[in-house]
C-alpha positions in Angstrom: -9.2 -21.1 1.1 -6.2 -18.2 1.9 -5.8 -16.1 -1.4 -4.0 -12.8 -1.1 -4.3 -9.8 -3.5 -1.1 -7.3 -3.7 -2.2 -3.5 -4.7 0.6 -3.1 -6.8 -0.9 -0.2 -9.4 0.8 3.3 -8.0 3.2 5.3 -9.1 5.0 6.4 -6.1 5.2 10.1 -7.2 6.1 11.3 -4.0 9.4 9.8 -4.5 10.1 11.2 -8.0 12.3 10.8 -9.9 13.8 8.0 -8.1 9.9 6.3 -8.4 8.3 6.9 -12.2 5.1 5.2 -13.9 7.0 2.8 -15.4 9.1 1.8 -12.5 7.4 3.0 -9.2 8.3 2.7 -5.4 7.5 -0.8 -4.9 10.3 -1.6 -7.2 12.8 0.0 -6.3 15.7 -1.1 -3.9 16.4 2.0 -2.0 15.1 0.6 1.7 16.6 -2.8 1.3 18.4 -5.3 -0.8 15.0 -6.3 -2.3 12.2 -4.3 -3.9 9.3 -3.3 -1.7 6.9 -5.9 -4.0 9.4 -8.3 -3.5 9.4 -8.0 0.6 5.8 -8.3 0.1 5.3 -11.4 -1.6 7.7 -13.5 0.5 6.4 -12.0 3.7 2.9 -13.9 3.4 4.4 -16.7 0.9 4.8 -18.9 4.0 1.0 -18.7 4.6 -0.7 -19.4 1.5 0.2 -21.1 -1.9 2.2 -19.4 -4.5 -0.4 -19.6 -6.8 -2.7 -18.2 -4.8 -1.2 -15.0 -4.4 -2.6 -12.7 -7.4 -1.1 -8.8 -8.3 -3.3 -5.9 -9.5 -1.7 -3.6 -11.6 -1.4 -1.3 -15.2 -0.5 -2.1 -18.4 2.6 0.0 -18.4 4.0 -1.4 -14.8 3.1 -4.9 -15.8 6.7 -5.7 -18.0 8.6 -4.4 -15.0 6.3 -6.3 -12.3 6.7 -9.6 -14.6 10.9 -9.2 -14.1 10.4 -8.6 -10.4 8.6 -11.2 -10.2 9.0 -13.7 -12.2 7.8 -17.0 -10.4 4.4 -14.8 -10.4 1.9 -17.0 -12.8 0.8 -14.6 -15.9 -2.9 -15.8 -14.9 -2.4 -14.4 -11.5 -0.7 -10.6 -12.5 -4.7 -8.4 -12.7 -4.4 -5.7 -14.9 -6.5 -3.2 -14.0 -7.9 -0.9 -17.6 -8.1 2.2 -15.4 -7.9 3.7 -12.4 -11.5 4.0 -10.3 -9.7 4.0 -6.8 -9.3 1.0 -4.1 -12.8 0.3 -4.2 -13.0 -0.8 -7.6 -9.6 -2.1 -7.7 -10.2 -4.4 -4.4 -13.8 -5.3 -6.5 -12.3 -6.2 -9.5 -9.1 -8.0 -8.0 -11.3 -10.3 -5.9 -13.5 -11.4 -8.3 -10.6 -12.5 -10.7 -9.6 -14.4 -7.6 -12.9 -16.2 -7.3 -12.5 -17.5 -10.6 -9.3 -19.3 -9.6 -10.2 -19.9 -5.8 -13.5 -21.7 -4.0 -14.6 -19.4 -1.6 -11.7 -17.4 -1.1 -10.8 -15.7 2.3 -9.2 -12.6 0.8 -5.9 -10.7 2.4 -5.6 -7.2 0.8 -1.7 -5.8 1.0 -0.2 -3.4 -0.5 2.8 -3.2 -2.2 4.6 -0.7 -1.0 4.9 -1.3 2.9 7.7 -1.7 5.1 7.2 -4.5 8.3 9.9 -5.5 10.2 8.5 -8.3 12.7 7.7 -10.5 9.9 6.2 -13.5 12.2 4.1 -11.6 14.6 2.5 -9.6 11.0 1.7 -13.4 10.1 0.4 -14.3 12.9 -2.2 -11.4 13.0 -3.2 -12.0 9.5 -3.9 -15.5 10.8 -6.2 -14.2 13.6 -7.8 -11.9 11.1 -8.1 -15.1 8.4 -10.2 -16.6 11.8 -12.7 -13.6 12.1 -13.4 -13.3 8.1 -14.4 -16.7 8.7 -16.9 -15.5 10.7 -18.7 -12.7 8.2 -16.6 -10.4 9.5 -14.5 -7.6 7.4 -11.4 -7.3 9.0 -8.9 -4.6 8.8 -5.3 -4.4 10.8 -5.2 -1.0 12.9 -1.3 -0.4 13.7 -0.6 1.0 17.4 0.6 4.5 17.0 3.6 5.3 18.6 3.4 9.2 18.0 1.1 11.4 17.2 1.4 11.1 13.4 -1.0 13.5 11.0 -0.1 11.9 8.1 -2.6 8.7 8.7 -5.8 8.3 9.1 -7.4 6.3 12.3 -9.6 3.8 13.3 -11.7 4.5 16.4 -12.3 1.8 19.0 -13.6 1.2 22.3 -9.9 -0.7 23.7 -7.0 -1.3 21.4 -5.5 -4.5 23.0 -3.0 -6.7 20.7 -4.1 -8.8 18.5 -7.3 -9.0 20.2 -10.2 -8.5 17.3 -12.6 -5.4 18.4 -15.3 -3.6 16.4 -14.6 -0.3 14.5 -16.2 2.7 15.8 -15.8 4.4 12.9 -12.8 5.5 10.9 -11.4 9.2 11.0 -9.6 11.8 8.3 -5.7 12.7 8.7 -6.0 14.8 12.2 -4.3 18.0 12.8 -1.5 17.8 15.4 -3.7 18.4 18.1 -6.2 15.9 17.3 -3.2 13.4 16.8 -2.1 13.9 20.0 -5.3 13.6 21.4 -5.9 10.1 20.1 -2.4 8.8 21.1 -2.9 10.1 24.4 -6.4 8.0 24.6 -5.0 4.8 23.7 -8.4 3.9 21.8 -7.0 4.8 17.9 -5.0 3.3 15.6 -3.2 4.0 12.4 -5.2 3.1 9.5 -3.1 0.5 7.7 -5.2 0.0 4.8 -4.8 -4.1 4.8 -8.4 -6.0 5.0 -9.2 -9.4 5.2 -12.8 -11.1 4.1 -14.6 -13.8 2.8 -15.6 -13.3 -0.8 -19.3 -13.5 -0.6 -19.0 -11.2 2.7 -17.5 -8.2 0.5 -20.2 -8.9 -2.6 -23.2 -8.7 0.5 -21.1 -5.4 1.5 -21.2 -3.6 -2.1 -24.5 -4.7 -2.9 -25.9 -3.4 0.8 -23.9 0.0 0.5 -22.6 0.4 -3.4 -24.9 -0.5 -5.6 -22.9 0.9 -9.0 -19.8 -1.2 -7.6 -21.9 -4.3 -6.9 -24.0 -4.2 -10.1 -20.6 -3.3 -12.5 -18.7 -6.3 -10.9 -21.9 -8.8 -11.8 -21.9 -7.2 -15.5 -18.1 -8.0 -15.3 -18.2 -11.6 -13.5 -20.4 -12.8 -16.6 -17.4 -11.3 -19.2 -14.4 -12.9 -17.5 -13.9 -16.6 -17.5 -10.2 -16.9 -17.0 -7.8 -13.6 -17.0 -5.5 -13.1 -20.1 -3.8 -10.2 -18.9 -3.6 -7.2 -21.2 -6.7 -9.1 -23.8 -8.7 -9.2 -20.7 -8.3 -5.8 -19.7 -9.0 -4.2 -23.0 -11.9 -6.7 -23.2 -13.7 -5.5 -20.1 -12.7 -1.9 -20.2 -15.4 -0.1 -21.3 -17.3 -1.4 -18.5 -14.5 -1.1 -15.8 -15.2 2.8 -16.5 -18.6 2.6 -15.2 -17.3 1.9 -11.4 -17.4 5.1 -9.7 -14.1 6.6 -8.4 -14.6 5.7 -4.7 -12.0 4.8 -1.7 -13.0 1.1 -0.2 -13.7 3.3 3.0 -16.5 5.8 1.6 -17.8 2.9 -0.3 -17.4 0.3 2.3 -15.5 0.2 5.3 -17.3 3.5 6.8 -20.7 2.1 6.6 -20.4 -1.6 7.0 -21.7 -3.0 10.9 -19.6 -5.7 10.5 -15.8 -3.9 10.8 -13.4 -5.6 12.9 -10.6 -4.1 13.4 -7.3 -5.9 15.3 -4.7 -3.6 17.1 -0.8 -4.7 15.3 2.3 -3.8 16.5 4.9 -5.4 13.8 6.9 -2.5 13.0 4.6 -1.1 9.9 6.0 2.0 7.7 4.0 3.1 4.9 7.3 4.8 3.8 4.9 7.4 2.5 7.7 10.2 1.1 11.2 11.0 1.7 11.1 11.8 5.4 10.4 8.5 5.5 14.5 7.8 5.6 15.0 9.5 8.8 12.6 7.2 10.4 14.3 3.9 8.7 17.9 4.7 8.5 20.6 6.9 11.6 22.2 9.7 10.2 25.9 9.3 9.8 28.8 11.6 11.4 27.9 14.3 9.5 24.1 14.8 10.5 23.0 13.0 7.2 20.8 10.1 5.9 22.8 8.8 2.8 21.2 5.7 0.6 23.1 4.0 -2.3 25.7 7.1 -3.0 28.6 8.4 -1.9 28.3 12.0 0.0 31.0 14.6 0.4 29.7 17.1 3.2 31.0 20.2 4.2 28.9 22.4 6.7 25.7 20.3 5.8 24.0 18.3 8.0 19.9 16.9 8.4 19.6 16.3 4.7 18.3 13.3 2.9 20.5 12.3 0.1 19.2 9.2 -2.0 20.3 8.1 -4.9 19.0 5.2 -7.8 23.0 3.5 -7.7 23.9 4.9 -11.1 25.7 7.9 -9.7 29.1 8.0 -8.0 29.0 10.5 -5.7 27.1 13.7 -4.1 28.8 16.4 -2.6 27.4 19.3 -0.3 28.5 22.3 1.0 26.8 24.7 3.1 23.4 22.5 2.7 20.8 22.0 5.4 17.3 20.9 6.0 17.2 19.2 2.2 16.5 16.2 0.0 18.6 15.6 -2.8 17.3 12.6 -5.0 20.0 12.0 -7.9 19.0 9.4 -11.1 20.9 8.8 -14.4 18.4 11.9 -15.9 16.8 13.8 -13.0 18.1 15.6 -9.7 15.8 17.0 -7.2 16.6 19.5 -4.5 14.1 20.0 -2.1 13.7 21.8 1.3 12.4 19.0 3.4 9.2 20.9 4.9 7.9 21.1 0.9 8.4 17.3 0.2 4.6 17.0 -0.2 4.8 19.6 -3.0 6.9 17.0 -5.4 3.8 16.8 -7.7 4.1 20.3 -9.0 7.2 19.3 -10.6 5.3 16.3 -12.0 2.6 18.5 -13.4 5.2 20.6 -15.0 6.6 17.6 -17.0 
């Protein structure tokens, strides 16, 4: 049976202060009308049950999550007692599914992503739902349409749509002249970081090629009968800590045989930091991308100005090549070509 588990445990720092640890990017309503969680959950609601749709996340986003989200059962919101990276986290969060679901075919999202074809992202999970069936571990490879460096890529021998093809291995953020030479060669595609499997096929898969991750999930599986949120959490904590701090892809997805990866083209956006505006929103008359405030501009054009809603207005002069995020207690001004610096100011906190 279809369950799906939403990574919903980031904080989104890349977008401070607009995105905090309380209240990170994938609640916030700056790209739409509706959160980026919110998107999320009604864009696969129409292909599984409602209560089979479970959320990992923290203790301290879980208030905020449960307001979001509301119609979310308590059973099904995961709270993860620390953070080991997606391995553990996708570990963990499937387990606590199979004590809920028989069997379940597992759909791995995350929480924070932009998709604009909505149908055709259902219909390829519904391809991938076919090939998990078959032992497989799937994962959705996006069709670049530049050479982006900020990604990482999945190698194959062709990249037609929608058509399932084994991975040929998957490949660290390129320079810009490795990027181009994988658009160029038709044959790589953006690593979207969505996976699809069976739950027995991911178990086989850590116990083959993560032993501390297979054997700390069995020690868990015996301690958790039904989840009780923050009880649970605290309850297995101690030996949560013992899962190494590994990415699914060292742990997994780089050394499994059985990758399948399908080409998607559904308009995908990570919406990874700030410059992520210019690629979602036209810049008005004056050469600006302006979200949720008013803007005076006077000899200022190609800046990003984004605001939470609870200020009136902005107003530049003699401003260029800038982000200017405005909350009720933080500003930041930053030249756009350092917006992958914003953690410093975090650290300095």
């Amino acid at each position: 049976m279809l369950a799906v588990l939403i990574m919903a445990g980031g904080s989104g720092e890349r977008f401070w202060p607009l995105s905090t640890k309380k209240k990170p990017k994938q609640l916030l309503k700056i790209f739409n009308e509706k959160s980026l969680i919110r998107l999320t959950y009604e864009r696969i609601l129409p292909l599984v049950d409602k209560d089979n749709i479970f959320i990992a996340t923290n203790e301290i986003q879980q208030e905020a999550l449960k307001n979001e989200l509301p119609e979310v059962l308590d059973s099904r919101i995961i709270i993860e007692p620390g953070f080991r990276d997606t391995a553990s986290a996708i570990a963990y969060g499937s387990m606590m599914i199979s004590k809920y679901v028989a069997n379940p075919t597992i759909v791995v999202l995350a929480s924070d992503h932009l998709i604009t074809d909505e149908d055709e992202f259902r219909k390829v999970i519904t391809i991938a739902e076919g090939e998990a069936l078959k032992n497989n571990i799937v994962t959705l490879g996006i069709k670049p349409t530049y050479p982006e460096t900020g990604y990482g890529y999945i190698e194959t021998a062709k990249a037609d749509l929608n058509v399932a093809v084994k991975s040929l291995g998957f490949k660290e953020k390129p320079n810009l002249e490795i990027a181009t030479e994988y658009f160029k060669s038709g044959r790589y595609l953006w690593n979207s970081g969505m996976f699809i499997f069976n739950y027995s096929t991911i178990l086989e898969a850590l116990k083959m090629y993560s032993s501390n991750h297979y054997n700390t999930l069995l020690k868990l599986a015996e301690m958790v009968k039904e989840n009780d949120g923050v009880k649970t959490a605290e309850a297995v904590r101690d030996t949560f800590m013992c899962f190494e701090k590994k990415s699914i892809d060292f742990a997994v997805m780089e050394k499994a045989q059985n990758i399948v990866v399908i080409p998607s083209s559904f308009g995908w956006d990570d919406v990874g930091n700030y410059l992520a505006f210019e690629e979602l929103f036209e810049k008005n008359s004056d050469g600006n991308v302006v979200r949720n405030v008013n803007c005076i501009s006077i000899d200022s054009n190609n800046n990003i100005i984004v605001s939470d809603s609870k200020v009136q207005r902005v107003s530049l002069l003699g401003v260029h090549d800038m982000i200017v995020a405005v909350t009720k207690n933080d500003i930041l001004v930053c030249a756009k070509n350092k917006n992958q610096e914003i953690k410093k100011i975090i650290a300095k906190l």
